[in-house]
VOPAGU-2260 file (C-alpha; in pm, 1 decimal, decimal comma):
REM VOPAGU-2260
SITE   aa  ch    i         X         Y         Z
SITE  UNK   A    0   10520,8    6419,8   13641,5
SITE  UNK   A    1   10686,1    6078,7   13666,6
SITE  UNK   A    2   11032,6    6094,1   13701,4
SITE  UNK   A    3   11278,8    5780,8   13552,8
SITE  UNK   A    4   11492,6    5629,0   13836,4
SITE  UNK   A    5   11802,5    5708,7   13600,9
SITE  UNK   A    6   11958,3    5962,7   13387,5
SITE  UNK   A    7   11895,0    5969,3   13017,4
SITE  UNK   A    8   12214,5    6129,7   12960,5
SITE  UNK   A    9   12512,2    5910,8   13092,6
SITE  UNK   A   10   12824,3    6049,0   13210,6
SITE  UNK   A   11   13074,0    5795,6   13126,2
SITE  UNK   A   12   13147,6    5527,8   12852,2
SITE  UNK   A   13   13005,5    5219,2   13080,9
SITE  UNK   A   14   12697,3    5419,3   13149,4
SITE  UNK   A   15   12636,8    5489,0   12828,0
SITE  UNK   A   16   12611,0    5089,4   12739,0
SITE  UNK   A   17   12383,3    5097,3   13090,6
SITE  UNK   A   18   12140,4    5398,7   12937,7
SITE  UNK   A   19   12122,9    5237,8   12619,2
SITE  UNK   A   20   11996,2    4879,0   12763,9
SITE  UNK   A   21   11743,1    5081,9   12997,5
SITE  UNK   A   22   11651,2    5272,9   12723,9
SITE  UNK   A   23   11595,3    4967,6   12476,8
SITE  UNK   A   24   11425,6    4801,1   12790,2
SITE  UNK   A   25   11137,4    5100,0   12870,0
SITE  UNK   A   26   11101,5    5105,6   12466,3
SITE  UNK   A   27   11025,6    4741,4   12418,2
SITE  UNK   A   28   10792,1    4761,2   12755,1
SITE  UNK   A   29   10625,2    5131,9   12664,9
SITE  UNK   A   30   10276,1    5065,2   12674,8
SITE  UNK   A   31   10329,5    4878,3   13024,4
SITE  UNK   A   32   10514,6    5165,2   13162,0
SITE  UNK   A   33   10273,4    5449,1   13128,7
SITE  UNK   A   34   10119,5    5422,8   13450,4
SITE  UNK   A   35   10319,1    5636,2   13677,2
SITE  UNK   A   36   10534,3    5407,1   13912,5
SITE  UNK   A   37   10300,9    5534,4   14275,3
SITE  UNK   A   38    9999,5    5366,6   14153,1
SITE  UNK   A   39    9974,6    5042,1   14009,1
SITE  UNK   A   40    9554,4    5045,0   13850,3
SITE  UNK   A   41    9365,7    5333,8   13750,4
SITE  UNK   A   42    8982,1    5313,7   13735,0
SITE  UNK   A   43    8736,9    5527,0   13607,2
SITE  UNK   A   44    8366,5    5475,7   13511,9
SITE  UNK   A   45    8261,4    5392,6   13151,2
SITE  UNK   A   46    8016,9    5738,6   13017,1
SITE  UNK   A   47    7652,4    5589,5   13052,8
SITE  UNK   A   48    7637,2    5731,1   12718,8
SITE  UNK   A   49    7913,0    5527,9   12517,2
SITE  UNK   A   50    7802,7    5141,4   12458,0
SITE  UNK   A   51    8002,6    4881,7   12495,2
SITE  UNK   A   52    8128,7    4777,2   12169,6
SITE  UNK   A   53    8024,0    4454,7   12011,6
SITE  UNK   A   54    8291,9    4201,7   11923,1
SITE  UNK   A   55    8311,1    3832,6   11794,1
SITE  UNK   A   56    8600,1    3679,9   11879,9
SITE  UNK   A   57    8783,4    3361,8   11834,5
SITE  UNK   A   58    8965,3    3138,7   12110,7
SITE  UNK   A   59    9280,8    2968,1   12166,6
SITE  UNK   A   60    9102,9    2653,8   12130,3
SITE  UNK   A   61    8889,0    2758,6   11823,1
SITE  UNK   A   62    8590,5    2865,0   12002,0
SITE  UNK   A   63    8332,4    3184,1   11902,4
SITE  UNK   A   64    8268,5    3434,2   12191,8
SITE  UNK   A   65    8036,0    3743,1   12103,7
SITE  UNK   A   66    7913,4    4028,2   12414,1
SITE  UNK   A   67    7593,1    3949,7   12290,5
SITE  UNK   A   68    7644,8    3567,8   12392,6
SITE  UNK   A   69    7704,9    3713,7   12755,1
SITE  UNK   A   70    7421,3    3932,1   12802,8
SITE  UNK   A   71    7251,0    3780,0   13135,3
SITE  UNK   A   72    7576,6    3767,6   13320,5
SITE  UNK   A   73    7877,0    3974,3   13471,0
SITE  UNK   A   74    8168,4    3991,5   13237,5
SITE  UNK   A   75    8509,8    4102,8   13244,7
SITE  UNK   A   76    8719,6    4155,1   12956,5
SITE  UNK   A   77    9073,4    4235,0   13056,8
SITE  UNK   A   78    9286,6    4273,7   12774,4
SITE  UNK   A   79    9645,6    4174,2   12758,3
SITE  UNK   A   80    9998,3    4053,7   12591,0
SITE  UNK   A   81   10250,5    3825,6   12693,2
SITE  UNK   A   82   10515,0    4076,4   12686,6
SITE  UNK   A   83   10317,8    4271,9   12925,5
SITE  UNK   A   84   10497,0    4210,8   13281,0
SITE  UNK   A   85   10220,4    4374,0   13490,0
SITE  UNK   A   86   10001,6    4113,0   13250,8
SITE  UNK   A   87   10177,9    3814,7   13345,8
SITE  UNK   A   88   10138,2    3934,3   13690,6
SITE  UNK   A   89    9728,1    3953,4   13703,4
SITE  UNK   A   90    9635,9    3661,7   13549,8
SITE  UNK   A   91    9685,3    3428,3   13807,6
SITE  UNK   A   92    9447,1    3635,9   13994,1
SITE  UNK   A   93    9210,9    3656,2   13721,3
SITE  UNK   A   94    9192,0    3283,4   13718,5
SITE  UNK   A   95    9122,1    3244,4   14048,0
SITE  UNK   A   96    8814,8    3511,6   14024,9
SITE  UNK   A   97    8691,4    3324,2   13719,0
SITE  UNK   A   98    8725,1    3000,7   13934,5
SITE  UNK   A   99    8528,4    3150,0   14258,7
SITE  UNK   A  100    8244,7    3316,8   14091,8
SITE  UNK   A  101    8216,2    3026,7   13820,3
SITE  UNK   A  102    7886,4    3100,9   13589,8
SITE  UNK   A  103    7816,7    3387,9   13757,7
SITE  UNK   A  104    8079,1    3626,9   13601,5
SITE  UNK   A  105    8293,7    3560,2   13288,3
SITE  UNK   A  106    8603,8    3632,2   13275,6
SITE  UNK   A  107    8774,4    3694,4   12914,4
SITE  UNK   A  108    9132,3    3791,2   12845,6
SITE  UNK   A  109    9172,3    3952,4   12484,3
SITE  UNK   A  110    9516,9    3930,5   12369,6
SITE  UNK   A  111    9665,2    4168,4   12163,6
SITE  UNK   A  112    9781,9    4121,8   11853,4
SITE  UNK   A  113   10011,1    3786,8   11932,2
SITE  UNK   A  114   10025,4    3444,5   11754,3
SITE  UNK   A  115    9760,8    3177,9   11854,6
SITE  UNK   A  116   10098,2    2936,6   11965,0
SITE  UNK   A  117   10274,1    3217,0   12195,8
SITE  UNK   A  118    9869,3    3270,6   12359,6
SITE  UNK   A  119    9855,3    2903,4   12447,0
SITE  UNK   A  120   10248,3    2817,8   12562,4
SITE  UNK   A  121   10190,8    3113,0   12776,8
SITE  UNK   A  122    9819,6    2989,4   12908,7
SITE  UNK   A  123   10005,4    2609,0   12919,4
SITE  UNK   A  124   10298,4    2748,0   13197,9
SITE  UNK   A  125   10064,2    2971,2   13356,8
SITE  UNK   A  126    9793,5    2723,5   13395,8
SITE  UNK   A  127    9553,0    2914,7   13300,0
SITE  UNK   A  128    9227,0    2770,6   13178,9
SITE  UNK   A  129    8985,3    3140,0   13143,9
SITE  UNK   A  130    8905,2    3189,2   12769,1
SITE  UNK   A  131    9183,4    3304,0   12592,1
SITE  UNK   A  132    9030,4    3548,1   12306,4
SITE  UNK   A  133    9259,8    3618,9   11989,2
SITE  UNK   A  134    9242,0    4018,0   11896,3
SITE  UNK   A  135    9482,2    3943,4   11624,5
SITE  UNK   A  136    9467,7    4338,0   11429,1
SITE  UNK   A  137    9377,5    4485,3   11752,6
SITE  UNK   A  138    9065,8    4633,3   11596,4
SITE  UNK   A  139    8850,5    4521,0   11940,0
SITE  UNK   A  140    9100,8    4666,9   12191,9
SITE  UNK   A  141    9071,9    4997,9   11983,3
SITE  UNK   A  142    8704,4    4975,9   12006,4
SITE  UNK   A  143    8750,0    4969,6   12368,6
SITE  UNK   A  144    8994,3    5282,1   12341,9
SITE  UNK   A  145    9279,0    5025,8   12520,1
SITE  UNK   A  146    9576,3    5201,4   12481,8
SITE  UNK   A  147    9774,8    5057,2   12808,5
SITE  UNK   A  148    9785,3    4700,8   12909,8
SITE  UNK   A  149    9633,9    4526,7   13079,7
SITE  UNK   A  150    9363,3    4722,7   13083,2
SITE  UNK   A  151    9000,7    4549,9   13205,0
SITE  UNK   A  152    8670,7    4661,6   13097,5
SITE  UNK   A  153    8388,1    4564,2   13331,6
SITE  UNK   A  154    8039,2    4495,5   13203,7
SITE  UNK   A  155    7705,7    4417,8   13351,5
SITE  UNK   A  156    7458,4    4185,3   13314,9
SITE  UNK   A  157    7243,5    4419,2   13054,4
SITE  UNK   A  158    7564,1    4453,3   12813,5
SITE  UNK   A  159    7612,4    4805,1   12962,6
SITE  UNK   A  160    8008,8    4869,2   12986,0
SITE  UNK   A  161    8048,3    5023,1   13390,4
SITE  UNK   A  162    8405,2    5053,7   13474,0
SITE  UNK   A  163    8739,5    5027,2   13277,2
SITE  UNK   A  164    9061,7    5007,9   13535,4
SITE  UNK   A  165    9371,4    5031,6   13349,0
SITE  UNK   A  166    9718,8    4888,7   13517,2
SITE  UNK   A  167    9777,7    4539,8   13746,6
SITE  UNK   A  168    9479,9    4452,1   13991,7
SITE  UNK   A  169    9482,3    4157,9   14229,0
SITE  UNK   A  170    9130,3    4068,5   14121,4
SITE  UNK   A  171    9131,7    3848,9   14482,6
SITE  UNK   A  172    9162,3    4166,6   14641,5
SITE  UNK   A  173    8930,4    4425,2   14853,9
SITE  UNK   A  174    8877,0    4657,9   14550,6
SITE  UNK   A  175    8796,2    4420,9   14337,9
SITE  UNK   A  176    8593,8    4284,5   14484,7
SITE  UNK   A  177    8400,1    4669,0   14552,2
SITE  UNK   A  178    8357,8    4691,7   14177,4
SITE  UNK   A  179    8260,8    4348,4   14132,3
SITE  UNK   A  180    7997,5    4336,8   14392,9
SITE  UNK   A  181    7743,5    4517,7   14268,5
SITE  UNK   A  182    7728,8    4431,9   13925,0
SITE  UNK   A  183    7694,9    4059,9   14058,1
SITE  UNK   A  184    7416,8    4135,0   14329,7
SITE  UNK   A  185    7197,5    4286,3   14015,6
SITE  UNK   A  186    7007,8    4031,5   13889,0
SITE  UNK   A  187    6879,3    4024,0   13524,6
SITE  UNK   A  188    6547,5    4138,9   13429,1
């Protein structure tokens, strides 16, 4: 069980201002907090016998993007929020993966539920330039049973959903690159 690094129940009238700002604080962060604090990604494999949902989804810039456009090539949908902290965190690394492997893997980021102007002030200070995919009701992260962000789904070239790692990855890193390996050394048949 993951323990908080602070009492719930302060002692003293200045603590209980303190208690209520971390409590207000873990509140408005909840669904980035649910990962216990010793390990920062979880990954597990997608059941061979649960598809990948279908989606069609619109970009920041307008643009369609369906997982049946994709099939043929490696794609990673890593769903996110700007409020997310251990979101923020990623994407740099996610744009950099999307830069190395260019064509050969795509690299999506769904946001959840936010406005289409908060999605691109955020992608205009991080520099990001990876599609930027509007899940405006949520209805596709559901789909995908994302219940903690970020959370990434990873999908190979047939459309067939492999992996789903929940919680911050450096996607420049070792393991990444472990579960990204294979699915990018299959070619399509």
């Amino acid at each position: 069980m993951h323990r908080l690094p602070f009492p719930l129940l302060p002692s003293s009238p200045s603590n209980i201002r303190l208690a209520r700002r971390r409590l207000i604080t873990l509140l408005a962060l909840g669904p980035c907090l649910a990962l216990p604090a010793a390990a920062s990604h979880e990954a597990v494999a997608w059941p061979d016998a649960v598809p990948a949902p279908p989606f069609s989804l619109v970009d920041s810039k307008g643009g369609t993007w369906t997982l049946a456009g994709q099939r043929g090539k490696v794609v990673l949908l890593n769903f996110w929020a700007s409020w997310c902290e251990p979101c923020r965190a990623e994407m740099p690394s996610l744009q950099q993966l999307a830069d190395l492997y260019g064509s050969e893997l795509v690299v999506l980021a769904v946001n959840f539920k936010e406005r289409e102007a908060r999605v691109n002030q955020f992608a205009q200070n991080a520099g990001l330039a990876l599609p930027l995919l509007m899940d405006r009701d949520g209805a596709v992260a559901a789909q995908y049973g994302i219940k903690i962000f970020p959370s990434t789904v990873l999908i190979a070239r047939d459309g067939k959903a492999k992996m789903r790692i929940t919680g911050e990855v450096d996607w420049t890193g070792r393991e990444a690159s472990r579960w990204l390996e294979p699915l990018l050394l299959q070619r399509p048949r």
